[in-house]
C-alpha positions as CSV (number, residue, x, y, z in Angstrom):
1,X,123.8,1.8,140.2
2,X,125.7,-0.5,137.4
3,X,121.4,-1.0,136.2
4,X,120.6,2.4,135.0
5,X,122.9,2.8,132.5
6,X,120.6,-0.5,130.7
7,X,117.6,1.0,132.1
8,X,118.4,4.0,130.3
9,X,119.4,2.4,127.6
10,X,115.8,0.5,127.4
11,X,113.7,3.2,128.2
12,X,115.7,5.5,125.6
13,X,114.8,2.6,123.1
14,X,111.3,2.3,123.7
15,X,110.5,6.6,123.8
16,X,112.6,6.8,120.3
17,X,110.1,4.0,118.8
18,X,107.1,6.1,120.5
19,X,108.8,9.7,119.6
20,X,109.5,8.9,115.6
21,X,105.9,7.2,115.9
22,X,104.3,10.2,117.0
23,X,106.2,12.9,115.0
24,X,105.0,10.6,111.7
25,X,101.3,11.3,113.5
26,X,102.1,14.6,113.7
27,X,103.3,15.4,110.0
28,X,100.4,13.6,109.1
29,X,97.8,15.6,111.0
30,X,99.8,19.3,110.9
31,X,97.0,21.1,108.1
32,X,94.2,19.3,110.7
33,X,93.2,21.6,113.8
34,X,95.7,22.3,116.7
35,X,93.2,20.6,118.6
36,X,94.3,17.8,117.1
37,X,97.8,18.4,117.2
38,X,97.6,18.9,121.0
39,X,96.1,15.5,121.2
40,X,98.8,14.0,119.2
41,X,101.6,16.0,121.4
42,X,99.8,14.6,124.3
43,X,99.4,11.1,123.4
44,X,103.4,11.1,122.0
45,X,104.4,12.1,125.4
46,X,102.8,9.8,127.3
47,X,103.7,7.1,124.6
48,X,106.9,7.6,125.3
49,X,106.6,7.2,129.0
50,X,104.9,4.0,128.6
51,X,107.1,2.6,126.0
52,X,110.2,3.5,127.8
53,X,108.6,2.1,131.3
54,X,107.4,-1.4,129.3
55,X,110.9,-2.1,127.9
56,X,112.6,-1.4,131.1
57,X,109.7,-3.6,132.6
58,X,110.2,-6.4,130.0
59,X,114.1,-6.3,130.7
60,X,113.5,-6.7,134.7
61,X,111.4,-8.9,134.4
62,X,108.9,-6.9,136.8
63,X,106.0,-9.2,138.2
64,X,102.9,-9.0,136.7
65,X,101.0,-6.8,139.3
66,X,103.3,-4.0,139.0
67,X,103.2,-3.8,135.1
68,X,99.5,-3.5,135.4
69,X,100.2,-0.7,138.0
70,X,102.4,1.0,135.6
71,X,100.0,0.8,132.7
72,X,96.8,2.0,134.7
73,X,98.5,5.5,136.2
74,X,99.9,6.1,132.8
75,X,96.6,5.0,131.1
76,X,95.3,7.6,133.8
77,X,97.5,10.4,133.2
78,X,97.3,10.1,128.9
79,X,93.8,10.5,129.5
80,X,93.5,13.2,131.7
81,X,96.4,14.8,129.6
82,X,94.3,14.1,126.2
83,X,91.1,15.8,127.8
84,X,93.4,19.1,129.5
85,X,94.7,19.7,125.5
86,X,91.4,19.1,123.9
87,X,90.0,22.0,126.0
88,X,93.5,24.1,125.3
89,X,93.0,23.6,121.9
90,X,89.0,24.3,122.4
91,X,89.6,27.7,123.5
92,X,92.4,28.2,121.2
93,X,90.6,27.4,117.9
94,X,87.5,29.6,119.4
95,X,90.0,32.3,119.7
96,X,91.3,32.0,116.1
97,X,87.4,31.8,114.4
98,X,86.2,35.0,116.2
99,X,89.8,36.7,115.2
100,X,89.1,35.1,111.6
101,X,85.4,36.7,111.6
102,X,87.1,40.1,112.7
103,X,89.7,39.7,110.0
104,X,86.8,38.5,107.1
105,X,85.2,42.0,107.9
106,X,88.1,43.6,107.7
107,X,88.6,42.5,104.1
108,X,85.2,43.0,103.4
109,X,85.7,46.9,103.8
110,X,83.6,46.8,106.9
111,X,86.4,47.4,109.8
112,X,88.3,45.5,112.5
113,X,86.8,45.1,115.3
114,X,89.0,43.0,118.0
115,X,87.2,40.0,119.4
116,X,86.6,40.9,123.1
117,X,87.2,36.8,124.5
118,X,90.7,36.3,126.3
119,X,93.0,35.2,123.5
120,X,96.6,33.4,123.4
121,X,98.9,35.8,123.5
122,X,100.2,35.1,119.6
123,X,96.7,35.9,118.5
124,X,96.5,38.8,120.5
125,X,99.3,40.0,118.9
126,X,98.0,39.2,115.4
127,X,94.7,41.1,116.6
128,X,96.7,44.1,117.4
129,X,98.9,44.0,114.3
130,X,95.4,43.9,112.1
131,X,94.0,46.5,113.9
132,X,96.6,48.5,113.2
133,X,97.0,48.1,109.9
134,X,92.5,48.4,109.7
135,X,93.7,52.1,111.1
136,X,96.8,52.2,108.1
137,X,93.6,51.0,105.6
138,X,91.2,53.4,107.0
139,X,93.7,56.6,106.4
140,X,95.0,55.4,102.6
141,X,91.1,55.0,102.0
142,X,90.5,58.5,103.0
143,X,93.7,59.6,101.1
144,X,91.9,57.8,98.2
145,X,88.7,59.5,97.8
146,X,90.5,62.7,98.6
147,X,92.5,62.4,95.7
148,X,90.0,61.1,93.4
149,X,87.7,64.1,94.5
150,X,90.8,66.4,93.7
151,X,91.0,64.5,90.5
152,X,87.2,64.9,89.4
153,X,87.3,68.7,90.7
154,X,91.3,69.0,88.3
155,X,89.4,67.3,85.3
156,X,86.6,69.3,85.4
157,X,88.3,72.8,85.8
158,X,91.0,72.1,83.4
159,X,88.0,71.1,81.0
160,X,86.4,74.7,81.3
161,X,89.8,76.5,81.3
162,X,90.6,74.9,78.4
163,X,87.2,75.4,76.4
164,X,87.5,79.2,77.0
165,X,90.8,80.3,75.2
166,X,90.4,77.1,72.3
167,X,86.7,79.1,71.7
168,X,88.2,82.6,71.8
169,X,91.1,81.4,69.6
170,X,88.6,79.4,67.2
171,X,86.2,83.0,67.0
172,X,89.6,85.0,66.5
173,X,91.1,82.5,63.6
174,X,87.9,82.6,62.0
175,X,87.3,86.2,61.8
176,X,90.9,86.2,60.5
177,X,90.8,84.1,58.1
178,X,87.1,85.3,57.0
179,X,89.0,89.4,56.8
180,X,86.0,90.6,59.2
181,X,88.9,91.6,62.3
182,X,89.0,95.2,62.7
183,X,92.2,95.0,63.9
184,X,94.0,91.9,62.5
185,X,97.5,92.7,64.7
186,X,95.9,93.1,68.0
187,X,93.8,89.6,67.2
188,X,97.4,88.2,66.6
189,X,98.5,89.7,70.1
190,X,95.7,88.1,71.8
191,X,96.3,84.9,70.2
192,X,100.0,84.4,71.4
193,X,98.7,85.1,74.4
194,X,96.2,82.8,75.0
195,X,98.9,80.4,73.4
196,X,101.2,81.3,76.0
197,X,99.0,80.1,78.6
198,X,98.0,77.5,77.3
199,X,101.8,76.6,77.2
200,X,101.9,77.1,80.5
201,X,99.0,74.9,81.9
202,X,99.9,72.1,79.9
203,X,103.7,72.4,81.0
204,X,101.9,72.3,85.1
205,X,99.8,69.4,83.8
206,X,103.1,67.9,82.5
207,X,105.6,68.4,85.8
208,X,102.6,67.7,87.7
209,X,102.0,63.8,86.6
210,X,106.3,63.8,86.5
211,X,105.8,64.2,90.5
212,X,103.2,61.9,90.9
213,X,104.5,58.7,89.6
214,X,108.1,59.9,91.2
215,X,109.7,60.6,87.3
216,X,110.8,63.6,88.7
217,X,114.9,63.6,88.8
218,X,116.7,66.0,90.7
219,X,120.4,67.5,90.2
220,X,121.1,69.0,94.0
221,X,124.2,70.9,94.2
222,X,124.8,73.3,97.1
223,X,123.3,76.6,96.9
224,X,123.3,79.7,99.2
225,X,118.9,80.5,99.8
226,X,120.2,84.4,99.2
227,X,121.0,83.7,95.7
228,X,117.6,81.5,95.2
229,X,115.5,84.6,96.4
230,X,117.3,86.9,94.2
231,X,116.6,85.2,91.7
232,X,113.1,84.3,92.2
233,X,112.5,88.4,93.1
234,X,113.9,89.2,89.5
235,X,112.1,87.2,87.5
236,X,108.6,87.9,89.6
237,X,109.3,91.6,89.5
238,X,108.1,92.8,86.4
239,X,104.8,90.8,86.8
240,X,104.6,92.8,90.7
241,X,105.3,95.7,89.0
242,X,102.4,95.6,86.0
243,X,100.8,94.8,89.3
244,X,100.7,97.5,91.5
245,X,102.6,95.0,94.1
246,X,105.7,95.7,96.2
247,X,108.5,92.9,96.5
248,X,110.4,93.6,99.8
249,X,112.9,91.7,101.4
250,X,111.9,90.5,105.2
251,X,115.2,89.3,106.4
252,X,117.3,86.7,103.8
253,X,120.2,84.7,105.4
254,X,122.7,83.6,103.2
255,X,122.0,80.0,104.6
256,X,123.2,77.2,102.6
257,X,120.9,74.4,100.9
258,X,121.2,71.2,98.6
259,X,118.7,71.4,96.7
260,X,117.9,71.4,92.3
261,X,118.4,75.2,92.0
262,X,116.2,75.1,88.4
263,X,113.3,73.3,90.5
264,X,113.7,75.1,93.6
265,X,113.2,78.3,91.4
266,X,109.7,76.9,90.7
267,X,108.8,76.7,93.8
268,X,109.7,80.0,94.8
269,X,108.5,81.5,91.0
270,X,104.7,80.1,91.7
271,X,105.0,81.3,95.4
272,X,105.6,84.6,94.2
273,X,103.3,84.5,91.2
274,X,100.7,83.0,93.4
275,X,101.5,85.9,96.2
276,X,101.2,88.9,93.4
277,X,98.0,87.6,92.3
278,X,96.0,87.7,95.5
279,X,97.5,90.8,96.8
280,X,96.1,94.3,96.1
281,X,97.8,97.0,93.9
282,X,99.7,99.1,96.6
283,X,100.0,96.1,99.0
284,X,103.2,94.3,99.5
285,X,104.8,90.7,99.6
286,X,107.7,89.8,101.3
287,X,109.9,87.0,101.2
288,X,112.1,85.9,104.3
289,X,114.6,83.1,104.7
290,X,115.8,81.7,108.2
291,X,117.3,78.9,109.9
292,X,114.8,77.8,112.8
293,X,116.0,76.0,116.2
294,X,115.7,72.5,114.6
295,X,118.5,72.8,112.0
296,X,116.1,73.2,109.1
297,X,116.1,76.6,106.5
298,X,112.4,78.2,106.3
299,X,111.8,79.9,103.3
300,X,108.2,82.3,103.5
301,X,106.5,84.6,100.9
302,X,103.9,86.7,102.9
303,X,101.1,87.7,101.1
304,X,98.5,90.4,101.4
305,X,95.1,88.6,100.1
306,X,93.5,89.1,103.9
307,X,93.6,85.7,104.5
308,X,91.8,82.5,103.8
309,X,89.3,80.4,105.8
310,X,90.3,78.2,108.1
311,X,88.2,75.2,106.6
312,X,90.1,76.1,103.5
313,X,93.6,76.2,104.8
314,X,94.2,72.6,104.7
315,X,93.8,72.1,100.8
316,X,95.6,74.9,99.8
317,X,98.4,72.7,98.0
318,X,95.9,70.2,96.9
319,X,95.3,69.8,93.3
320,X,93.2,72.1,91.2
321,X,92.2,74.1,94.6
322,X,91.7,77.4,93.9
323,X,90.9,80.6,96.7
324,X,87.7,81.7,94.5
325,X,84.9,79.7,92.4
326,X,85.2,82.2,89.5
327,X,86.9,80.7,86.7
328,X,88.9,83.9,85.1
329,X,92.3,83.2,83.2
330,X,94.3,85.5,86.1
331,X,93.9,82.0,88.6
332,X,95.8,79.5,86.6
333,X,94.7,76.0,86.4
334,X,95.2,75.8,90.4
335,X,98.2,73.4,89.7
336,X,101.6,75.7,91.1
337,X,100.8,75.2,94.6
338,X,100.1,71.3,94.3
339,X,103.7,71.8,91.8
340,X,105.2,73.2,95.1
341,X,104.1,70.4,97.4
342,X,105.8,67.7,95.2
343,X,109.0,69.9,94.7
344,X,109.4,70.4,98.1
345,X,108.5,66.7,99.5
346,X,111.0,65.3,96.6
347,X,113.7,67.5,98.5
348,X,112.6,65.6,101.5
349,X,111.2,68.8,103.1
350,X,107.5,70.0,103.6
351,X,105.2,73.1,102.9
352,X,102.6,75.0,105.4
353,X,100.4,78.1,105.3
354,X,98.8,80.0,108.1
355,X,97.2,83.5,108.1
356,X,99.0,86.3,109.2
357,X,97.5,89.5,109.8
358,X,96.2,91.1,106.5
359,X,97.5,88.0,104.7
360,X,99.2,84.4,104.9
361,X,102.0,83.5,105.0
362,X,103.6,79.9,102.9
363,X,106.4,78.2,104.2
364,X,109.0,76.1,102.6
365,X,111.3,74.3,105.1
366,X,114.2,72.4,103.8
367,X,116.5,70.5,105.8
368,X,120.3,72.9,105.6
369,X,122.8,71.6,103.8
């Protein structure tokens, strides 16, 4: 028993020459293949066990024959141990080229498709991870076209809404300025007019591209949703009323919000506008405001345009839609629904629509304050 404390002592000697042998192996080899690197591992630890077994050999003087025993069954064992990690690191480096194949069409724009051969369970991770984020890749790329088709359709209507009034107010200025206008003042009221609404648009196309690269700031203070609708019905009445369109109240609780009142105004301003323009003289829109079961406020305007497709309902707030192909002044640039979208997602809340009998019905729900 007084030996193995110098048989330790040896055999610690001889595995620390064969362990700092093997680990400046190993730096060497680490960019190289883990094949390699298993065969290195491999050959370290049985290095050690052989340079640790020699020195305690060497120091007890052990009799030829049993050295030569030693040295075969570790001889042996390294190279059964060298051939078992060669074939680890085989089926590990074939796991990692068909996962880097997957990966390469991936980038190429072509998909990931997981490779179907058992894989370690790291690179099954890694294969799970990428084909998750192909799926992440796959909705921002539809996202992508969908806006840029939105963008195409925006840039193209806003080109022929503007055209129209800049050629009316050209043929006006000129028959002005030329003395040929019958009736100079009602030329003058029709000018301010279309310069009114030209005002307008570019004021959408302006708050529009402040919501899109997140430049719009926000000023919440705590506001009752009573006082918003009041608000909003007074300033949408008189249009209702040159309409034909009733503004009723469907049930308002004075439920308070934090919100931006002046932006919160908008919304509910183009909802309204939006609401009196695609309802029928004698028809009615009503506004509502509730707390649902979830702790959120709902604010609706109900409409009575009877309705809108249901292929249709899902790009209602996208930008530049519009209900109708025909381009007249009375349907905007198709910008104050996308406005509402932003308004309301910036206030960490979210819009919907769904038909209702005779009509629809848009929803603003904003978390209560």
């Amino acid at each position: 028993m007084r030996d193995l404390p110098v048989i330790a002592a040896y055999a610690g000697a001889g595995a620390t020459v064969a362990g700092l042998a093997g680990a400046l192996v190993l730096a060497a080899v680490r960019r190289r293949s883990v094949s390699v690197a298993f065969a290195v591992l491999i050959a370290v630890t049985v290095g050690s066990l052989l340079a640790g077994t020699l020195s305690v050999a060497w120091a007890m003087f052990l009799s030829g024959h049993d050295l030569a025993v030693v040295v075969t069954v570790g001889a042996v064992s390294a190279i059964t141990a060298t051939g078992a990690a060669l074939l680890l690191g085989r089926w590990v480096t074939g796991a990692h080229r068909d996962l880097e194949r997957a990966a390469r069409r991936l980038g190429d724009g072509g998909g990931f498709v997981p490779p179907t051969a058992p894989m370690p369970a790291e690179l099954s991770s890694l294969a799970r991870c990428l084909a998750e984020t192909d799926a992440r890749l796959a909705e921002s790329r539809e996202r992508e076209r969908t806006l840029e088709a939105s963008r195409r359709e925006l840039v193209a209507w806003i080109s022929h809404d503007l055209r129209t009034p800049l050629a009316g107010l050209r043929a006006m200025a000129e028959a002005l300025e030329d003395g040929v206008a019958e009736d100079p003042e009602r030329y003058q009221r029709q000018i301010r007019g279309e310069v009114e609404r030209l005002t307008v648009m570019v004021g959408d196309l302006f708050e529009l591209s402040r919501i899109q690269v997140g430049a719009l700031t926000l000023n919440p203070t705590r506001l009752s949703v009573y006082d918003l609708i009041s608000d909003a019905i007074a300033g949408a009445d008189p249009l209702a009323r040159s309409s034909g369109v009733r503004l009723t109240d469907a049930g308002v609780e004075p439920v308070p919000v934090e919100v931006d009142g002046g932006e919160m105004n908008r919304v509910l301003a183009n909802l309204l506008v939006n609401a009196i323009r695609h309802t029928p003289a004698d028809g009615t829109v009503a506004v509502a405001a509730t707390r649902d079961g979830q702790g959120s406020v709902v604010l609706s305007v109900t409409d009575g345009c009877g309705g809108i497709a249901d292929e249709d309902l899902p790009r209602v707030f996208d930008m530049g839609w519009r209900a109708a192909d025909a381009r007249t002044p009375p349907g905007g640039a198709g910008l104050g629904l996308a406005i509402v979208r932003g308004i309301v997602e910036a206030h960490a809340g979210r819009t919907e629509v769904r038909n209702v009998p005779g009509g629809c019905r848009f929803e603003v729900i904003l978390p209560a304050a």
